[in-house]
N, C-alpha and C positions, 0 to 999 in steps of 0.2 A: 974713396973719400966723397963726402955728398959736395955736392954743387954748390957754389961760390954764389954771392949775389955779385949781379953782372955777370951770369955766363947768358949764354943760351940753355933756353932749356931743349933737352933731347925731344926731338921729332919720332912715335911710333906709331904700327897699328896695334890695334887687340881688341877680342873679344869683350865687348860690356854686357850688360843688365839691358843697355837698350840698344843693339845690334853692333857689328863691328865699326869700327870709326877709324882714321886716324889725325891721330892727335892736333897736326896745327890748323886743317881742315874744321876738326869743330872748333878750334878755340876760334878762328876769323879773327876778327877786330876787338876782340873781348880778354878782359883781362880775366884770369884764371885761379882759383883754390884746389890745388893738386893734392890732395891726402892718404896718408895710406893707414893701414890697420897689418898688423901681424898675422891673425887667422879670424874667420869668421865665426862665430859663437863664443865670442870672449867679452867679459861683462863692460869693462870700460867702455871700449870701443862699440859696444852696441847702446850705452850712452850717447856716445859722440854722434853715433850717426844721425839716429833720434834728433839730438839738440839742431844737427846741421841742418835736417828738413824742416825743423820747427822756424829754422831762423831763413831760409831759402827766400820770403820773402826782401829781408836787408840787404841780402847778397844780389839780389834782379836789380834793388835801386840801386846798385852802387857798377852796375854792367859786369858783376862778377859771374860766371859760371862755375857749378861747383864739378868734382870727378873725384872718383874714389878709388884706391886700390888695394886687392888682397892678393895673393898668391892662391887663394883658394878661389875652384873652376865658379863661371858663372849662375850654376843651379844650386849650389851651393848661397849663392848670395839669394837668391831670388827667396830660398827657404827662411834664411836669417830675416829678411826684411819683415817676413809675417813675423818672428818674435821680436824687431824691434817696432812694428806697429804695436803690441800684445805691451810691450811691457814699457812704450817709449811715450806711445801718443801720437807717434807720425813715423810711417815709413819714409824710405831713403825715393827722393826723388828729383836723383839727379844718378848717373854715368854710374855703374860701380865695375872696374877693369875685373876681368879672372886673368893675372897674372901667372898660369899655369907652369909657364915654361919659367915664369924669375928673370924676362928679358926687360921688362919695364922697373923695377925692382932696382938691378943692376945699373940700367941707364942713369937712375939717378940717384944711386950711391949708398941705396936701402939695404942692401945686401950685399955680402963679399963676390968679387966676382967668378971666384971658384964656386958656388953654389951650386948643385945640381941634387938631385934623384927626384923621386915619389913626391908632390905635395903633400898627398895626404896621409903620408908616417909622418910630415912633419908635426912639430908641436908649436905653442905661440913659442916657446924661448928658442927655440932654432930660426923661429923669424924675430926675434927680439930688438934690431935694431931699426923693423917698418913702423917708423914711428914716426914719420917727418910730416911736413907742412911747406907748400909752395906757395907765394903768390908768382903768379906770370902775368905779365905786361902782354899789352899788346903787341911791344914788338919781338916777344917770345924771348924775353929777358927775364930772368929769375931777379927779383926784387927782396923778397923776404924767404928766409929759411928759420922755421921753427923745427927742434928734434925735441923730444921728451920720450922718457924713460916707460916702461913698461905699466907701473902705477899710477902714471900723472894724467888723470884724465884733462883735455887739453882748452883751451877759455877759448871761447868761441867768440866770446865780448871784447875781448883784446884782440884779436886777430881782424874783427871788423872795426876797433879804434886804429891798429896798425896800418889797412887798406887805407879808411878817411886820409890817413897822414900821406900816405905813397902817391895816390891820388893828387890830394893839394897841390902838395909838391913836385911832384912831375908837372902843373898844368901851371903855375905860379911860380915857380922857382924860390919858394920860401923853406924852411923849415921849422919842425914844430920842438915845444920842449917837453924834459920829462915829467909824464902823464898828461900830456896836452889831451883834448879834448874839445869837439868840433864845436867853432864856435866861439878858443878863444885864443889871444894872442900869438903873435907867429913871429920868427926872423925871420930878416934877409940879410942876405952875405955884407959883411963891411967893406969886399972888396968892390960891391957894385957902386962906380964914378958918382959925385954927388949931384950932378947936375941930372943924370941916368935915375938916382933915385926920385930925386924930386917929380917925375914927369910919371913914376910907376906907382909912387905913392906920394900925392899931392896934398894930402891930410898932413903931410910928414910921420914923427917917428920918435918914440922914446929911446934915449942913449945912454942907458948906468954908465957904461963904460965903451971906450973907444971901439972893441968889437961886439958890444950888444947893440943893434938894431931891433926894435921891438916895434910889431906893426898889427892894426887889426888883422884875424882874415882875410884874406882877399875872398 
C-alpha cells in the first residue's frame, strides 16, 4: 500500500545518476519531490522529465530538491537523458535512483513486495503502478501523495501550486481553498481563541459564516 501523508518517509541508500547517496543524508533540511517513472525510454515519462529540468529553477526557490526513480540500472538513465535533452529541451538535472534490485520501489509502495527477477525482461506494464509523487518535509514527513495512471502525463504546475500551499501552511498555520493560488485569500481555524486571533491578524478577518475565517496571505 503506498504511504499515508504523515508517515515518515523510508530512509535508503542507492545507486544514482550522480554517485551513490543515501537518502535522508541528501535531503538535510530540504524539503523533497520524490518521483518515480515505470521504465526508462517511455514517451510520457521522458516528457515529465524534460518538463521537471525545465522548471528546476521554481523548485531551488521554493528549497525543494528534486530525485527520480526507475527500476532501470543507472547507464541506463545516463543514455535516456541524451534523448530527453534531443527530444525535451533540458536533460534531467537532478538524482535519478537505478532502482535495480526494486528495494526503493517497495519502500514506498510502488510495487508489490513480492517483486523480484531480471529488470530488464521487465516491461513498463509489469512496472505499471511507479507512478507516484512525494513531497517530503523537512522533517521527513510525507505531505502529499500524487499516483497516476500509466497515460496521464503528470502537471507539474499543480504540484508547484500544491508545495506553495504545504509550505504556507506549515509556516502560518492557515489553510488554502479550492484552486487557491499564491497570493490570494487563506483561512484560519475557527477554533483559534478570539483574543489569539486578534494579536495574529490585527487587520482582522471576513466571516460568511461562523466557521469561515478569511484572511489575506500572511
Amino acid at each position: 500500500m503506498t504511504l499515508q501523508i504523515g508517515a515518515t518517509a523510508p530512509d535508503f541508500e542507492a545507486e544514482t545518476t550522480e554517485g551513490r547517496i543515501r537518502f535522508y543524508d541528501w535531503l538535510g533540511d530540504s524539503w523533497a519531490l520524490f518521483f518515480s517513472h515505470p521504465k526508462d525510454f517511455t514517451p510520457v515519462c521522458t516528457t515529465e522529465l524534460g518538463a521537471v529540468a525545465r522548471l528546476k529553477p521554481e523548485f531551488d526557490k521554493r528549497g525543494v530538491k528534486l530525485i527520480g526513480v526507475s527500476v532501470d540500472p543507472v547507464d541506463k538513465h545516463h543514455l535516456w537523458a541524451k534523448d530527453i535533452q534531443e527530444t525535451q529541451g533540458a536533460a534531467p538535472n537532478y538524482p535519478m535512483i537505478g532502482d535495480t534490485d526494486f528495494k526503493v520501489a517497495k519502500l514506498y509502495g510502488m510495487l508489490p513486495a513480492d517483486t523480484a527477477g531480471d529488470v530488464n525482461a521487465r516491461t513498463p506494464a509489469d512496472n505499471a503502478t511507479v507512478r507516484n509523487v512525494f513531497v517530503i518535509g523537512p522533517d521527513k514527513k510525507i505531505k502529499l501523495v500524487f499516483v497516476y495512471p500509466m497515460s496521464t502525463g503528470r502537471n507539474w504546475q499543480e504540484i508547484l501550486r500544491a508545495i506553495d500551499s504545504l509550505q504556507l501552511t506549515a509556516n502560518h498555520g492557515v489553510s488554502t481553498p479550492s484552486d487557491w493560488k499564491p497570493g490570494e485569500d487563506v483561512f484560519f481555524s475557527a477554533a483559534v481563541p478570539e483574543d489569539e486571533a486578534r494579536k495574529k491578524f490585527p487587520k482582522g478577518w471576513k466571516s460568511p459564516k461562523p466557521y469561515f475565517r478569511i484572511v489575506a496571505q500572511p
